[in-house]
VOKOLGU-322339 format. One line per 4 residues: number of its first residue (from 1); their letters; for each residue z, x, y of C-alpha. Coordinates in pm, 1 decimal, m for minus. Each point is the difference from the previous one (the first is absolute). Layout:
N
NUM) a) Z:X:Y | ...
This chain:
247
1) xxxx) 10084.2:14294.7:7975.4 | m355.1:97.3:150.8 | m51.1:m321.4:295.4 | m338.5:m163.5:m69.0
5) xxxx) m224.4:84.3:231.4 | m164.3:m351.3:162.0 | m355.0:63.4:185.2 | m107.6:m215.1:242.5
9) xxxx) m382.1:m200.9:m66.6 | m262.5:112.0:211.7 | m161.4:m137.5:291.4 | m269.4:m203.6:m22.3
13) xxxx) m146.0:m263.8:273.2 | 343.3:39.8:197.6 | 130.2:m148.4:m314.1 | 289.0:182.4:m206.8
17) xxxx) 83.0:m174.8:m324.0 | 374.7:m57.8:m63.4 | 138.6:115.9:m328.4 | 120.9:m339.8:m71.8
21) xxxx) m314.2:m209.2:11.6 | 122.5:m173.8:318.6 | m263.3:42.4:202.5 | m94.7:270.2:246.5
25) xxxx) 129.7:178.7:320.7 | m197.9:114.4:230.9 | m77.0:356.7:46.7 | 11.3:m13.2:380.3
29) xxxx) 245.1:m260.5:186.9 | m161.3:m294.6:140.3 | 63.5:m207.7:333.4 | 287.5:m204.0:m115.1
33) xxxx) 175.9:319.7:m148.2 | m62.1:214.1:308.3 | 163.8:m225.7:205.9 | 295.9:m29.3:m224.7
37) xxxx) 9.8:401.0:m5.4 | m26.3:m15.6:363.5 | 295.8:m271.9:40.3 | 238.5:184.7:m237.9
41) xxxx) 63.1:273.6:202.1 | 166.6:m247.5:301.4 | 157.0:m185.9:m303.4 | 394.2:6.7:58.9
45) xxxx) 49.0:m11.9:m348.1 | m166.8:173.3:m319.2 | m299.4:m202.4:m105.4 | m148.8:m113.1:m349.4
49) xxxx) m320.5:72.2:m152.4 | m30.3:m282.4:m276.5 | m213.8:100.6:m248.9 | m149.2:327.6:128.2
53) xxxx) m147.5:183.7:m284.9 | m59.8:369.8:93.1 | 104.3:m52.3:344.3 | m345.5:m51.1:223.7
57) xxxx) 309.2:m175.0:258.3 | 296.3:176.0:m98.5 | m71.8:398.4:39.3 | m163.4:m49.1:361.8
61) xxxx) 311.1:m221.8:107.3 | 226.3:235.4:m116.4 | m191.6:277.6:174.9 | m16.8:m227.5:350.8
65) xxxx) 402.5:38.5:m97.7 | 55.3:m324.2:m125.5 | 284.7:m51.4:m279.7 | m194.8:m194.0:m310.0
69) xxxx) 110.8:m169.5:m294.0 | m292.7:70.1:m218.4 | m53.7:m292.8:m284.5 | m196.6:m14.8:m304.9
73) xxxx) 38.5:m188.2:m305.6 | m127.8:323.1:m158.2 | 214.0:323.8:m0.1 | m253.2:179.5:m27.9
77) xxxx) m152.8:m42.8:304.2 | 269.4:60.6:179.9 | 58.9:302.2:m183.8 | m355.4:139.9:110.3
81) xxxx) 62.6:m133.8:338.5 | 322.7:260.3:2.7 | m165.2:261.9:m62.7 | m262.5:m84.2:268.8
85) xxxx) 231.9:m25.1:251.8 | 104.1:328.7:277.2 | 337.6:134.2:m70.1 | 69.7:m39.4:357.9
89) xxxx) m19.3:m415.7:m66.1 | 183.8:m9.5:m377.0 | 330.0:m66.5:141.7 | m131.2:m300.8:195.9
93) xxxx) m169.9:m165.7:m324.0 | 162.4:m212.0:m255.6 | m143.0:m140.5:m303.1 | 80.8:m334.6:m106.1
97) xxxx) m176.2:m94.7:m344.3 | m66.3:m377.6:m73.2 | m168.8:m287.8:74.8 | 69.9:m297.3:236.7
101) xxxx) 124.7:m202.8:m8.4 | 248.1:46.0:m335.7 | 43.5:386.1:48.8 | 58.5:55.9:391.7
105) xxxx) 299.6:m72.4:206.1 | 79.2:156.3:313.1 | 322.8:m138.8:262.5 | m126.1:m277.2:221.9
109) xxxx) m90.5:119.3:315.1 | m60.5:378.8:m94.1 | m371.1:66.1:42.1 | m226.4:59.2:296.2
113) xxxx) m318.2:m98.9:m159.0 | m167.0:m91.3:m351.3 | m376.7:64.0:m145.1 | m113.8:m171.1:m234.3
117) xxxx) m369.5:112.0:m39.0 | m247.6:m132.9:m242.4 | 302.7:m68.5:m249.7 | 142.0:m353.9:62.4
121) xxxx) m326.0:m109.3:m173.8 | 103.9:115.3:m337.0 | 366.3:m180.4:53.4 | 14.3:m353.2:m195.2
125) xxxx) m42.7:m358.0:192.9 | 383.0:m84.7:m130.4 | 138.2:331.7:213.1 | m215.0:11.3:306.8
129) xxxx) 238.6:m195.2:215.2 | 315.0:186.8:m121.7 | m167.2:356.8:61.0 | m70.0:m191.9:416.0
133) xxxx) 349.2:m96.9:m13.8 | 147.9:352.1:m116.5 | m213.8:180.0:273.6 | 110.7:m165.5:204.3
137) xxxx) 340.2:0.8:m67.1 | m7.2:391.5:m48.0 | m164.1:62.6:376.3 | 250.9:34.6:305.9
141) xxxx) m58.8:m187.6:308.7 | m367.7:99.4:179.5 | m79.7:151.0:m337.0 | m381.6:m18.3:m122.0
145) xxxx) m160.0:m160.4:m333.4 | m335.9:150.1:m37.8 | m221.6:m211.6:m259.5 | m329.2:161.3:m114.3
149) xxxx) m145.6:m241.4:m369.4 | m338.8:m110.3:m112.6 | m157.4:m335.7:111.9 | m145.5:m247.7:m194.0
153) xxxx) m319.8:131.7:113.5 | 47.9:386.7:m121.1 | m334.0:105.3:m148.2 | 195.3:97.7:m274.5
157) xxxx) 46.8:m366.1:m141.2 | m292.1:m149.0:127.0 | m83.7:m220.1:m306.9 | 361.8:m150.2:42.8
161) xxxx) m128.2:m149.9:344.9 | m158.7:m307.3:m137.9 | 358.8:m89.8:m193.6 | 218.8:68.8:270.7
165) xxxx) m257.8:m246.3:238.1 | 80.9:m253.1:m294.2 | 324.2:118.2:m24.1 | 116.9:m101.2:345.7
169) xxxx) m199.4:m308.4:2.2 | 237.2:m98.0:m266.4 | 286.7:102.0:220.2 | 129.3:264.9:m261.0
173) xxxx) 256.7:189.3:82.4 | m69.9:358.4:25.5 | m369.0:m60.8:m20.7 | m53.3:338.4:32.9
177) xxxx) 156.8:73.6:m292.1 | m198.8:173.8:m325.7 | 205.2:22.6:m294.9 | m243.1:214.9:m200.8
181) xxxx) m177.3:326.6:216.9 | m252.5:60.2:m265.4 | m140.8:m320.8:7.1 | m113.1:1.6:396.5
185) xxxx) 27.0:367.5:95.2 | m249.5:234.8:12.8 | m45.9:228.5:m308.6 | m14.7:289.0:194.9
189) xxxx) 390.9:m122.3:141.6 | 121.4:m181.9:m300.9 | 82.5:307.2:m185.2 | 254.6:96.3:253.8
193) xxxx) 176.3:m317.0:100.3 | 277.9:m215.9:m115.0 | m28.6:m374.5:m230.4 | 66.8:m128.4:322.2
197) xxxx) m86.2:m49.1:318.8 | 131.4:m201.5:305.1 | m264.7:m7.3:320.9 | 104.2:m181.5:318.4
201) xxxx) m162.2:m133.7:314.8 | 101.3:8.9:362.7 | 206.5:m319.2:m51.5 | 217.6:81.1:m293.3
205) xxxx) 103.7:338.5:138.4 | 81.4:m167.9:335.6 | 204.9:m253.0:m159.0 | 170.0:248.6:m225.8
209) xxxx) 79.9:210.6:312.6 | 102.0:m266.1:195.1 | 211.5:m240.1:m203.8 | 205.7:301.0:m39.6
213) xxxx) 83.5:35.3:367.2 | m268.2:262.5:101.7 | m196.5:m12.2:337.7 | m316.1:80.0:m104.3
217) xxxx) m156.9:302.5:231.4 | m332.4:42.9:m148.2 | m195.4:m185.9:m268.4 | m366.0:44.7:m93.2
221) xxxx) m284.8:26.7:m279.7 | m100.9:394.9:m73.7 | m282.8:200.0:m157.5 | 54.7:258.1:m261.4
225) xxxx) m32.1:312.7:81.6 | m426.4:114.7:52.2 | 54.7:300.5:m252.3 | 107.1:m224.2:m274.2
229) xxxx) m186.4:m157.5:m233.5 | m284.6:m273.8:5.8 | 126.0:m238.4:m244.1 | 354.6:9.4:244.6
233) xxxx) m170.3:m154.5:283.0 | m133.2:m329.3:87.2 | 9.1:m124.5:359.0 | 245.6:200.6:222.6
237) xxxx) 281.5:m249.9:m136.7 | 89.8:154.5:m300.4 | 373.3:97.2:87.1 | 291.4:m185.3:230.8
241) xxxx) 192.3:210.4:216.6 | 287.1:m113.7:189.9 | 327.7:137.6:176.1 | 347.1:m213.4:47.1
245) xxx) 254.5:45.2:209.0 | 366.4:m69.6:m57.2 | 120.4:m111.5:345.3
């Protein structure tokens, strides 16, 4: 049988859509995954790319000489990442489809580092703490966790600000929480993006990294990216970025 050719969406703002409404990667990689392409290569162990779409993370590691467990809840994207990648690198990549945290499972102690860019977001209030608890589980000793999600204060969602200010006034849990996209995104994101979304501030992902045992290395607000899109930005705040260390 004839395999189905998959084509990859075009460029547009730095923005690639994914094939699964799930967002977007990034068409170049930013700070957080630079520095988690840059770390792989001294990683002792193979590392995981959680979430990675067409690969914006994966192909350079791999070409730095990294070994990468590529992720994707879509095949698909994998697939095209595959065919993307030098056949010099193919015997270092491995694809592993699913979605944390009910689809992964790796030996304790077996990775060197874990991304999870712009994709813990889209991952339900009720799992957040278990997909914390498996990464950190899964990393080895001096291992990595780099965290790259949307803020409260992504431009993207900037009608939900006024309910999440309400919403943590009423001590909610999960105030950043929006259980229906369409009703605070932007129409020019909506299209392309989940039911759900979860955004969280400096706080939660500290406590999430640290209640599971990592030592927090760096932790701060980020801007999207200047080619992207207007209705993305808002005040140089619109992402967290953090890295954990397993001591």
């Amino acid at each position: 049988m004839e395999q189905t050719l998959i084509k990859c969406p075009s460029v547009k703002d730095n923005l690639i859509s994914t094939l699964n409404k799930m967002g977007y990667m990034m068409a170049k990689p930013e700070s957080l995954n630079q520095a988690f392409i840059d770390f792989a290569l001294m990683a002792e162990a193979p590392v995981l790319d959680i979430g990675c779409a067409y690969g914006v993370a994966t192909i350079p590691a791999l070409q730095n000489g990294a070994t990468v467990i590529a992720n994707d809840a879509d095949e698909r994207h994998l697939q095209l990442l595959k065919s993307q990648v030098p056949a010099s690198c193919l015997e270092r990549l491995h694809l592993k489809p699913g979605r944390i945290p009910d689809d992964l499972d790796f030996p304790e102690g077996s990775l060197g580092a874990v991304l999870a860019s712009r994709v813990l977001n889209f991952i339900h209030p009720d799992k957040l703490e278990q997909c914390f608890h498996l990464i950190f589980k899964w990393l080895k000793k001096g291992g990595q966790f780099f965290y790259l999600g949307g803020s409260p204060w992504f431009g993207t969602y900037k009608s939900f600000i006024p309910q999440y200010e309400q919403n943590r006034k009423d001590h909610k849990p999960w105030p950043g929480f929006i259980d229906s996209i369409k009703d605070f995104a932007s129409p020019e994101r909506a299209a392309n993006l989940p039911e759900f979304v979860t955004l969280l501030d400096k706080d939660e992902v500290k406590h999430l990294m640290t209640q599971e045992g990592f030592t927090i290395k760096t932790l701060s607000y980020a801007s999207v990216d200047e080619e992207n899109p207007r209705e993305m930005k808002l005040d140089g705040r619109e992402y967290i970025s953090a890295v954990g260390v397993k001591k």
